[in-house]
N, C-alpha and C positions, 0 to 999 in steps of 0.2 A: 455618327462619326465619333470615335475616340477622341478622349479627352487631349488638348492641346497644351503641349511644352512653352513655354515662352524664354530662350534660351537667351534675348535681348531685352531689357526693360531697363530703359536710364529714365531716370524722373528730374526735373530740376533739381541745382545744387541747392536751392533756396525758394520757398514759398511754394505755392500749388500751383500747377499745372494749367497754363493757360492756350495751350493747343494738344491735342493729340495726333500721334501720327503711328500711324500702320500698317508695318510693310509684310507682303506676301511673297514668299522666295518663289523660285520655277522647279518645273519638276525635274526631280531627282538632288534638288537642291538641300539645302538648309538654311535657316534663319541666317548662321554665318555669312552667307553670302549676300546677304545685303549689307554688311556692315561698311563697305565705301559709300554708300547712298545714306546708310542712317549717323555712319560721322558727319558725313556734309553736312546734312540736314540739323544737326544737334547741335554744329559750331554756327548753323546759319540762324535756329532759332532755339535760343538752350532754354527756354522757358516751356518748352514744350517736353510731352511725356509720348518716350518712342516704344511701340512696341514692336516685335519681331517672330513669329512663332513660329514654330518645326510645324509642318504638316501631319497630319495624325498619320497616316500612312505609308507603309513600309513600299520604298521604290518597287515598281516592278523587279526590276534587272538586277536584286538584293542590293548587297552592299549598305553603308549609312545615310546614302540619300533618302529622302524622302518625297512622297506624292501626293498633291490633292484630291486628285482623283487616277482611277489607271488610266493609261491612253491604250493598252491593250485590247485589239480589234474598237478602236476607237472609229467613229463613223458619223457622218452627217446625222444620221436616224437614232442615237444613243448619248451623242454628244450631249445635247440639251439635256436631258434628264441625268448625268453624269454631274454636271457641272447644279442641276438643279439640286442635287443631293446635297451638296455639299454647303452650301447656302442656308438651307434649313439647320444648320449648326451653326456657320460660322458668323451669319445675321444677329443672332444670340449676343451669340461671342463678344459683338463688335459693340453691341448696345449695353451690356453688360461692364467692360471697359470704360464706356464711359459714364458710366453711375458710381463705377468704383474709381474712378478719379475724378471726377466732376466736371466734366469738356462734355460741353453741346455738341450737336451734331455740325452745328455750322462750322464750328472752331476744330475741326476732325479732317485729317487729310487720309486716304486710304491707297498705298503703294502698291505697286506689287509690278513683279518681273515675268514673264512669259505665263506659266499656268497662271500664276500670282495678277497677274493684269488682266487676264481674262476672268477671274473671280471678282478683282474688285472692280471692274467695268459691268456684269452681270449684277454686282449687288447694287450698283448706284443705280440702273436701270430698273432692277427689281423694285427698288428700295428708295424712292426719292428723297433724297435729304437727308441720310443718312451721314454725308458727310459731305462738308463743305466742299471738295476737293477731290478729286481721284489723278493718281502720277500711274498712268499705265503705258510700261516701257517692253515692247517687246511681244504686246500682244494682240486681240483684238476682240469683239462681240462674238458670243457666238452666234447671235440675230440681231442684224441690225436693230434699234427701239423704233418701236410705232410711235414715241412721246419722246423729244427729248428733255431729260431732266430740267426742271426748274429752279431747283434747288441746289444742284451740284455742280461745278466747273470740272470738265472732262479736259486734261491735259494728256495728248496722244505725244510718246515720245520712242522714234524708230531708228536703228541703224538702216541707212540702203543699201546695204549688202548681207538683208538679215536672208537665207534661206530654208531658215527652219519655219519663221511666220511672216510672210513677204510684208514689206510697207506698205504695201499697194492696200493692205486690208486696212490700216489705220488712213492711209489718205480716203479713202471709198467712207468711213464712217466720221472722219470730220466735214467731209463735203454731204455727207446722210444730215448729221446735229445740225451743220448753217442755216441747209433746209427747212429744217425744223425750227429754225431759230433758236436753236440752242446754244449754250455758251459753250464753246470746247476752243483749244489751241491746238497746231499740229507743230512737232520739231523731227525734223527727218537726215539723220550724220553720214553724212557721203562717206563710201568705205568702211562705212562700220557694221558687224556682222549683230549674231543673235547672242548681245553682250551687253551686260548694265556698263555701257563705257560712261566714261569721266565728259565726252562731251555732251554725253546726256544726259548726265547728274549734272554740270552745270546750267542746261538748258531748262531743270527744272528749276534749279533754285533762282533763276533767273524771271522764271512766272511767277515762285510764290512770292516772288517780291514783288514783280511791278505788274502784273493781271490783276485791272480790276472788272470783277465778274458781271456781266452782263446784267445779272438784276440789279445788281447794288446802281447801274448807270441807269437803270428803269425806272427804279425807285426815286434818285435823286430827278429826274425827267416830270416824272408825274408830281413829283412836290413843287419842283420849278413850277410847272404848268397851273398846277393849283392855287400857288401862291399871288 
């Protein structure tokens, strides 16, 4: 994969960076287009360091968009290995960021909007722990997980009037993770199409404030019990 642009990078006004956050735009998008989700997010936690990157990839349908991967003759049978390709760079990427600002994996939230959620829902699955968090708005698995993460809180966030990736796929894999006993939330905006809308940038900042993550309640459980 080609080398990635990073057209958004705000770092604290002051001292180091004590979260990172990660946002993956949709296809045919641009980093720009997250920037109402990474303002929230930077007035909601300004100690954090946000990034934002162009996808390496020239749109299909030209123009200045850009793609993560093509959706051109895209298919059940090509899907997976599409989106596998793209992982093997951007896994790097993302582990790399945070050695060069100093944010653990815990402290690491990882975004993204339609391609952009479908990438960072496959990296948290691939990739356990990689980030404390995933905000994927707009997209879904491309396979359900055999294991739900341990280590990451899967926040699903859908308009119900998306027709480009029905909700129906994020409600089908938060009731997959419960299953599993994994920690995931679901927020689903009546009326709302296939759009980073504002009720669901507040529906996340709403998690990352008051979700506390199913291990963190494990942990204190087993300490109580041992204690």
């Amino acid at each position: 994969m080609p080398a990635m642009e990073t057209p958004i990078e705000w770092l604290p006004a002051q001292g180091a960076p004590e979260q990172l956050i990660v946002l993956l735009h949709g296809w045919g998008g641009r980093a720009v287009a997250m920037l109402p989700l990474a303002q929230a997010l930077r007035a909601a936690f300004p100690q954090a360091a946000l990034l934002a990157p162009d996808a390496p990839h020239a749109h299909d349908e030209g123009g200045r968009g850009r793609q993560w991967y093509s959706i051109r003759d895209l298919g059940p049978a090509n899907w997976p290995a599409r989106v596998a390709a793209v992982l093997t760079t951007l896994e790097p990427w993302v582990r790399e960021q945070q050695r060069r600002l100093g944010v653990g994996p815990a402290a690491t939230a990882l975004g993204g909007f339609s391609q952009g959620a479908i990438l960072a829902l496959a990296l948290a699955a691939q990739s356990d722990g990689i980030a404390g968090r995933v905000l994927a708005f707009g997209g879904r698995y491309v396979a359900l997980p055999d294991a739900a993460p341990r280590h990451t809180t899967v926040h699903l966030f859908h308009g119900g009037a998306d027709a480009v990736i029905p909700p129906s796929g994020s409600r089908e894999a938060f009731e997959h993770l419960a299953a599993l006993q994994g920690d995931a939330t679901l927020d689903i905006a009546d009326g709302v199409g296939h759009v980073l809308h504002a009720a669901l940038i507040d529906c996340a900042l709403q998690r990352l404030r008051s979700h506390i993550p199913l291990r963190t309640w494990q942990a204190a459980l087993g300490a109580a019990s041992r204690g």
